[in-house]
C-alpha positions, -999 to 999 in steps of 0.1 A, spaced: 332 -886 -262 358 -857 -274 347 -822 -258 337 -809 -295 316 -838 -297 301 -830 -260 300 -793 -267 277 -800 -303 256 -821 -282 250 -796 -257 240 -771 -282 222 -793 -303 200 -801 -270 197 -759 -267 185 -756 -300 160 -788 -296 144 -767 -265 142 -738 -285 134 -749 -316 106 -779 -303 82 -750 -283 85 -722 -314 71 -753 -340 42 -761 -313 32 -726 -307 30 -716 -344 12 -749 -356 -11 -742 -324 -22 -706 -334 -36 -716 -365 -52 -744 -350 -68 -721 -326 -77 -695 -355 -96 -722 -368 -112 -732 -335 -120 -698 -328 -136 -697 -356 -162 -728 -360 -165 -720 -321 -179 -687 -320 -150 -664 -315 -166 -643 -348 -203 -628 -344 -221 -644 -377 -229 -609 -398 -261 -599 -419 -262 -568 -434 -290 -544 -432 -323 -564 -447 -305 -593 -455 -315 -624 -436 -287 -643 -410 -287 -677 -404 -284 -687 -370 -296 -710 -334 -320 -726 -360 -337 -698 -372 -331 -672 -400 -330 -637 -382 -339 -602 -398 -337 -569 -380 -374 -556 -393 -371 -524 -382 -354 -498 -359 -370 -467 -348 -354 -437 -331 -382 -418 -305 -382 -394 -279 -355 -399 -252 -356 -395 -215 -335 -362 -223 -319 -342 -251 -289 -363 -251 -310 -397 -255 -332 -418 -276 -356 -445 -271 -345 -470 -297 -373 -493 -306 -362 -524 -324 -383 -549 -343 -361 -582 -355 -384 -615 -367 -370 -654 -364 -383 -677 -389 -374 -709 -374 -360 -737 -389 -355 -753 -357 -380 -743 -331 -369 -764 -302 -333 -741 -301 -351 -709 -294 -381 -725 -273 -355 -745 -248 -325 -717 -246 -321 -683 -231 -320 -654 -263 -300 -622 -247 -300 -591 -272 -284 -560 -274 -276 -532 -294 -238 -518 -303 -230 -492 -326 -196 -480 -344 -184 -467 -317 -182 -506 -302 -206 -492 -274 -233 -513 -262 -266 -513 -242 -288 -537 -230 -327 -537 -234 -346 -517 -208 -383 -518 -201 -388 -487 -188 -397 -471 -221 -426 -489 -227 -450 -459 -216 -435 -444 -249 -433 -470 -274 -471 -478 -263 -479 -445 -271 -465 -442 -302 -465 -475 -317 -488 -501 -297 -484 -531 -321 -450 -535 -314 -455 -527 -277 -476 -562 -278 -443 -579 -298 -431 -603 -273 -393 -600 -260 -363 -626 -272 -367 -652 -247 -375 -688 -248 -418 -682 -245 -411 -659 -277 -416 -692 -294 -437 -712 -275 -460 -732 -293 -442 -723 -329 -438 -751 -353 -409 -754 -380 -414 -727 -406 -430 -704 -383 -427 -669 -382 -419 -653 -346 -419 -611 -346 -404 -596 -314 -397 -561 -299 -370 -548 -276 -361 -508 -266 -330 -494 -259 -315 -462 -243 -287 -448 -264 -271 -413 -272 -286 -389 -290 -254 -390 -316 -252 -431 -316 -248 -443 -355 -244 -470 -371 -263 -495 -350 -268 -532 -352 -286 -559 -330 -266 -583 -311 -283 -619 -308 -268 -646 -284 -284 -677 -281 -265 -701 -251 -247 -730 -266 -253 -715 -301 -221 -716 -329 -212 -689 -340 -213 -674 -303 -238 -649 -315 -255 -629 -345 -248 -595 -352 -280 -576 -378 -269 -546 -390 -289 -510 -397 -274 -486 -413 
């Protein structure tokens, strides 16, 4: 072998360990969009009133009342979403966490200390049970399950949607929207 011809190879084999990880990496990222995707990297959206498919149930934020806070700078957000299940056995045999987010990309998690106030002021859905597997015990396919949960959020806080996350659901979790 001449030196030219041993120089080429040498820099053929440097372009080979360049060019061999650049082609893997790109044909790997959009694999792992893709993956990300059908894996629950992206919240599944409904709009406000619109129904989401999701766990085995189509989910609809009811209703979402702002009430009196603990203080001038807070509200006691009351929230009323209902599940008619397609699937009862998902809801019924795996943990349902909720909570709410706004534009801001804040979020807060459901607190039971305001039920003194939503009792007072709106005792039907104080008797709503919470998202958790007895929500749905007993329900058949096709039923209809109605549940409550309160927040604390600023005063100012706009924009809001509900955050469902079933474990071992796809997509990773639901997002219902009220605006």
């Amino acid at each position: 072998m001449t030196a030219s011809e041993s120089g080429r190879y040498w820099r053929s084999l440097a372009a080979l360990a360049i060019v061999l990880p650049t082609a893997i990496a790109v044909h790997s990222w959009s694999s792992l969009k893709e993956w990300r995707a059908r894996h629950g990297g992206t919240p599944a959206i409904a709009e406000t009133g619109q129904a989401g498919a999701y766990a085995g149930a189509q989910w609809r934020l009811v209703n979402l009342k702002r009430l009196p806070g603990p203080s001038d700078d807070a509200r006691v957000i009351l929230v009323e979403f209902e599940a008619h299940l397609d699937d009862p056995a998902v809801l019924s045999e795996s943990p349902c966490q909720v909570r709410l987010t706004d534009a801001a990309g804040r979020q807060w998690e459901p607190v039971r200390m305001t039920e003194a106030i939503v009792r007072k002021m709106y005792p039907e859905a104080a008797e709503r049970p919470r998202c958790s597997a007895t929500a749905s015990a007993g329900a058949g396919k096709g039923a209809m399950v109605r549940m409550a949960e309160n927040f604390i959020v600023p005063a100012g806080a706009k924009d809001l949607a509900l955050v469902i996350t079933i474990v071992g659901a796809r997509p990773k979790s639901l997002l219902l929207k009220w605006t």
